[in-house]
C-alpha positions as CSV (number, residue, x, y, z in Angstrom):
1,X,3.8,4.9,-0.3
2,X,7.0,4.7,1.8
3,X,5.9,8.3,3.6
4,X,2.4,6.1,4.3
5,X,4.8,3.0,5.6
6,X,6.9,5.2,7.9
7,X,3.9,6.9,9.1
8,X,2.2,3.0,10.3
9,X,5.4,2.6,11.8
10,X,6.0,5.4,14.1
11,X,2.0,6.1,14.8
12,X,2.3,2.4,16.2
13,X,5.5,3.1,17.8
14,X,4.2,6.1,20.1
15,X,1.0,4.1,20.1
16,X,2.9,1.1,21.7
17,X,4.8,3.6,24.1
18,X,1.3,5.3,25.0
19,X,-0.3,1.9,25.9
20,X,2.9,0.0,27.4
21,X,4.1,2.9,30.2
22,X,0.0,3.4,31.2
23,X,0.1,7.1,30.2
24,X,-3.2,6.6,27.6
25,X,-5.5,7.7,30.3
26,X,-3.5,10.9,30.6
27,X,-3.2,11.7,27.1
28,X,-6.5,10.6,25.4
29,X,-6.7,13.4,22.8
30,X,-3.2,12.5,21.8
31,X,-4.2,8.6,21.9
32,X,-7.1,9.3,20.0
33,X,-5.4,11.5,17.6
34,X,-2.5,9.0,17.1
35,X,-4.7,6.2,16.2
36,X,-6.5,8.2,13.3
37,X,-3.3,8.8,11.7
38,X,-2.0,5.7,12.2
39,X,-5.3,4.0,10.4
40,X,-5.0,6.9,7.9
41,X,-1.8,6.4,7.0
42,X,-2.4,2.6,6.7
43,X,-4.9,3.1,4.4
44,X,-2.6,6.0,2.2
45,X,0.1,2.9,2.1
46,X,-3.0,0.5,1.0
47,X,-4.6,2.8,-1.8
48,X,-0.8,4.2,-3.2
49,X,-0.2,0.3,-3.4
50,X,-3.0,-0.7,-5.3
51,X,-2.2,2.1,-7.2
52,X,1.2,1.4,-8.5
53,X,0.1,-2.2,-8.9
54,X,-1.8,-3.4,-12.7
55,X,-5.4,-4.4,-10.4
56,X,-8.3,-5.2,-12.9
57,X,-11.0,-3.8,-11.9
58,X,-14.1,-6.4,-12.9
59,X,-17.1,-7.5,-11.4
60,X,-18.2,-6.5,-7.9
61,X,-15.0,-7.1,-6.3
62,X,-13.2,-4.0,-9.0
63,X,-16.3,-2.0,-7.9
64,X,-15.7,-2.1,-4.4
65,X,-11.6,-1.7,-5.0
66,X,-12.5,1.5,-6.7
67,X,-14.8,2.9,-4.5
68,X,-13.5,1.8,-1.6
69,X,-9.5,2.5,-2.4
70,X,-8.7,4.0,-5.4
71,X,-11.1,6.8,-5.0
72,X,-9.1,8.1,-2.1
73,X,-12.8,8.6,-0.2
74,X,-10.5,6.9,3.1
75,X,-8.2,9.5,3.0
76,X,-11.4,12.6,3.0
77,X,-12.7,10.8,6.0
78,X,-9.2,11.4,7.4
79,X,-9.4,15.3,6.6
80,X,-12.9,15.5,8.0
81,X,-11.9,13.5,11.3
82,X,-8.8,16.3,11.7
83,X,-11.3,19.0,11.6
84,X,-13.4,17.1,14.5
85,X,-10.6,16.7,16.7
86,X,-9.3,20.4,16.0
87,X,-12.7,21.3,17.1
88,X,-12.8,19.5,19.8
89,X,-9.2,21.2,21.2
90,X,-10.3,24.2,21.2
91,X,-13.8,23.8,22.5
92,X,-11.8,21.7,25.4
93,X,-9.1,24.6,26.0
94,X,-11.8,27.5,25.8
95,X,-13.3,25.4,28.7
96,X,-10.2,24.8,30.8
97,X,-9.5,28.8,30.3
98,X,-12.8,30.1,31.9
């Protein structure tokens, strides 16, 4: 949970540093890539949370918690969104090399 807390904390950082010295239309792979982690590691602080904490899990509110957050489903969307973006780097630097 703290690795997930520090991660929020510096993605918004460099995020805030991005957007504040007008370099995001430079660097929009980096922008883009920076804002996945930074809602990816948001959501490993929010599902390691719940986690440590006693949450009953009733009704259709428990359902939704469970599928939602404790399944860790958010955090394979955040694998599968790496593999896009690695795809997309080297389709973009097999372009810029011919």
């Amino acid at each position: 949970m703290v690795i997930g807390v520090v991660a929020v904390a510096t993605n918004g950082l460099v995020l805030y540093a991005l957007l504040a010295s007008k370099q995001h239309r430079k660097h929009v792979l980096i922008v883009n890539q920076n804002a996945l982690d930074l809602f990816g590691s948001f959501f490993l602080a929010v599902i390691y949370s719940l986690n440590l904490c006693n949450v009953y899990l009733t009704g259709s509110t428990g359902y939704w918690l469970c599928v939602l957050f404790l399944s860790e489903s958010l955090l394979l969307c955040k694998i599968a969104s790496y593999n896009y973006i690695a795809i997309g780097g080297i389709v973009v630097l097999l372009v810029t090399i011919k």
